[in-house]
C-alpha positions as CSV (number, residue, x, y, z in Angstrom):
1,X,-50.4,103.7,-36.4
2,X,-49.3,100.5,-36.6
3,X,-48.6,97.9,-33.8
4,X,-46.3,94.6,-34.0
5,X,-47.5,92.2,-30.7
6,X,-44.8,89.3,-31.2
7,X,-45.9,86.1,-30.0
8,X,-43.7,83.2,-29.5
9,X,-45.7,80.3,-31.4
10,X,-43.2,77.2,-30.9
11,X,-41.3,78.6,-26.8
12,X,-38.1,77.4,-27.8
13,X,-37.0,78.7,-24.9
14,X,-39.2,77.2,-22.3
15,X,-38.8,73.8,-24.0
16,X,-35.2,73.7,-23.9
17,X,-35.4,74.8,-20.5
18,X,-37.5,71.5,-19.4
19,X,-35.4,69.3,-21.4
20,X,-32.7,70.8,-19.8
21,X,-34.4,69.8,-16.2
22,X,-35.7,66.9,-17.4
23,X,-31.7,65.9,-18.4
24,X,-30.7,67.2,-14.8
25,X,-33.2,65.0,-13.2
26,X,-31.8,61.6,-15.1
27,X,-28.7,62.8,-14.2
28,X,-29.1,63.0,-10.8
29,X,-31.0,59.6,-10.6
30,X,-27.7,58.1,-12.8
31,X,-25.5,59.3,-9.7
32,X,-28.2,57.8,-7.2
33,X,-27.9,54.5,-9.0
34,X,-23.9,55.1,-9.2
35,X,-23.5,55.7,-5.4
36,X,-25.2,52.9,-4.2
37,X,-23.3,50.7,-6.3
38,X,-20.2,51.9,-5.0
39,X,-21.6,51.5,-1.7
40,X,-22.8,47.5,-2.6
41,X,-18.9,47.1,-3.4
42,X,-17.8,49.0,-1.0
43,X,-19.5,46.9,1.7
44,X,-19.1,43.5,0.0
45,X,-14.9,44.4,-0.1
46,X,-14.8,45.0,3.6
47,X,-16.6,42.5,4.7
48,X,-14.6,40.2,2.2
49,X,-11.6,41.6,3.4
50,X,-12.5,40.9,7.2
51,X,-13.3,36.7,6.0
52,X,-9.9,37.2,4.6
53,X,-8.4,38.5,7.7
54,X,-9.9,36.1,9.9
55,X,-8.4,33.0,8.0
56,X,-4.8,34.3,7.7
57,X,-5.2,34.8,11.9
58,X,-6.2,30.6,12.0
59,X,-3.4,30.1,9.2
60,X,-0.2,32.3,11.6
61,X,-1.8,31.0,14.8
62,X,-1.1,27.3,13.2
63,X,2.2,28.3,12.0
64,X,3.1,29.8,15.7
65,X,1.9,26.5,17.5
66,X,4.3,24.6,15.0
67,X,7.2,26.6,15.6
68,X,6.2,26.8,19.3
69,X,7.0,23.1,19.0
70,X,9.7,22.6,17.1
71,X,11.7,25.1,19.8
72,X,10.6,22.4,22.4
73,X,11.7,19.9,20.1
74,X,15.6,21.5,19.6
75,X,15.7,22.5,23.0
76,X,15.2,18.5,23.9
77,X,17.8,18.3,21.2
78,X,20.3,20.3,22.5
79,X,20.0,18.7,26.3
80,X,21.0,15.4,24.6
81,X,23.8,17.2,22.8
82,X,22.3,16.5,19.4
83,X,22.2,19.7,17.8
84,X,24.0,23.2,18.5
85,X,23.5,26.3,20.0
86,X,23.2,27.9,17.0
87,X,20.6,26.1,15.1
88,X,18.0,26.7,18.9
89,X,18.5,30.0,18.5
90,X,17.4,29.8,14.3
91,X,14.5,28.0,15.6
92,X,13.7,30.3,18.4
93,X,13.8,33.4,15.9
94,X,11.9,31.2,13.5
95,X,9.0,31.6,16.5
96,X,9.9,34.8,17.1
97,X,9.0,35.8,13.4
98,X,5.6,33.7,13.8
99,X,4.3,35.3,16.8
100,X,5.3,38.5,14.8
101,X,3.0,37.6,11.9
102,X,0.4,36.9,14.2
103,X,0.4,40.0,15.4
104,X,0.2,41.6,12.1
105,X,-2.8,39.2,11.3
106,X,-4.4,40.6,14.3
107,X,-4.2,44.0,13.2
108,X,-5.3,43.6,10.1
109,X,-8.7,41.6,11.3
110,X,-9.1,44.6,13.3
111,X,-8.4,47.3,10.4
112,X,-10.6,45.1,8.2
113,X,-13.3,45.3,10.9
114,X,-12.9,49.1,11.3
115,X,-13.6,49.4,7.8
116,X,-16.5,47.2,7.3
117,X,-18.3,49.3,9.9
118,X,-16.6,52.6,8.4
119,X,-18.7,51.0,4.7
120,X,-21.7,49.6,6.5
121,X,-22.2,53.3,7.9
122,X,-22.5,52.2,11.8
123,X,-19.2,53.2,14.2
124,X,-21.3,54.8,16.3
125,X,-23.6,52.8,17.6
126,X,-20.9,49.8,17.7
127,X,-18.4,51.8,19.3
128,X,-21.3,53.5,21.8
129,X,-20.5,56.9,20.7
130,X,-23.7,59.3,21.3
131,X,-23.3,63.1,20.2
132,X,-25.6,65.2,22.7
133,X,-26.6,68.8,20.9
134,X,-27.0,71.2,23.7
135,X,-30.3,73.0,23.5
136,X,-29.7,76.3,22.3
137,X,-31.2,79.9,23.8
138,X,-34.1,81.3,21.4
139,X,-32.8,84.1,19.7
140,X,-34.9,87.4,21.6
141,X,-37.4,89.1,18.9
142,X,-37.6,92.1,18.1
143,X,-41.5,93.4,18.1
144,X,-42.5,90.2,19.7
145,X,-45.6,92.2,20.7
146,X,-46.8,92.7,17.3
147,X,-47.5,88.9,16.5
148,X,-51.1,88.6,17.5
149,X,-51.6,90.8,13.7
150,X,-51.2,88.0,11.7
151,X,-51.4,91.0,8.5
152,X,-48.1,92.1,9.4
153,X,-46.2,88.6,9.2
154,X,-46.6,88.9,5.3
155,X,-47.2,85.0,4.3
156,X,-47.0,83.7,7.7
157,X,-42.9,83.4,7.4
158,X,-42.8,83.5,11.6
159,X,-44.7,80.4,13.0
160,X,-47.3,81.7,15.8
161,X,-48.1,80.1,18.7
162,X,-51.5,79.4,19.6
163,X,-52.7,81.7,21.8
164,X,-54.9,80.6,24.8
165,X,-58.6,81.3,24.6
């Protein structure tokens, strides 16, 4: 009678297998590294973006105060008769169109703000928002008697409380 025992000397398999995890771990810590760089951008755009949005509102609220007075100006014009009804009413649109872009300034200071705290990860607390989680009913056990033998709980999967002594 013979017998052939087979014994693997080199475990190919088991050694491709923890290269394999090994690969899988550097992975995952690539797309760590990854995410929070998109997040560092991320963050640094918005709050970028809000800097830029705050300038362009001093820059329209400049250009409104100057057409603000230049339609005081032509309207003094026209009262003396030195200019027509026409060119006040350029003027006035002129404003009109400033107060317009503004606006739109305003907006977009608020958008860019909304999504520096959308990056920065904290709407909640800024806009006061709280989420309260109702405490739920415990599910009723089945053979709750039985939990004082600890033999029939196979590995302890069921937590027991402490019983008084």
């Amino acid at each position: 009678m013979v017998w052939n025992v087979g014994v693997p000397i080199t475990n190919i398999g088991a050694r491709a297998e923890a290269k394999r995890a090994e690969l899988d771990y550097r992975q995952s810590q690539l797309q760590q590294v990854q995410t929070k760089q998109t997040i560092m951008v991320d963050v640094r755009d918005a709050a970028r973006a809000v800097d830029t949005a705050a300038r362009s509102i001093v820059a329209t609220r400049a250009a409104r105060d100057a057409a603000e007075r230049n339609v005081e100006a032509e309207r003094r014009r026209y009262e003396n008769g030195m200019t027509t009804n026409f060119q006040v009413l350029t003027i006035q649109q002129r404003l009109s169109d400033a107060r317009i872009r503004e606006l739109n300034a305003l907006i977009g200071y608020n958008q860019a703000v909304a999504r520096y705290h959308r990056a920065v990860g904290d709407v909640q607390e800024v806009r006061g928002i709280t989420v309260n989680v109702p405490d739920l009913p415990e599910e009723p056990r089945i053979f709750s008697s039985l939990d004082r033998y600890t033999w029939l709980n196979y590995g302890s999967r069921v937590k027991l409380e402490e019983e008084p002594k």
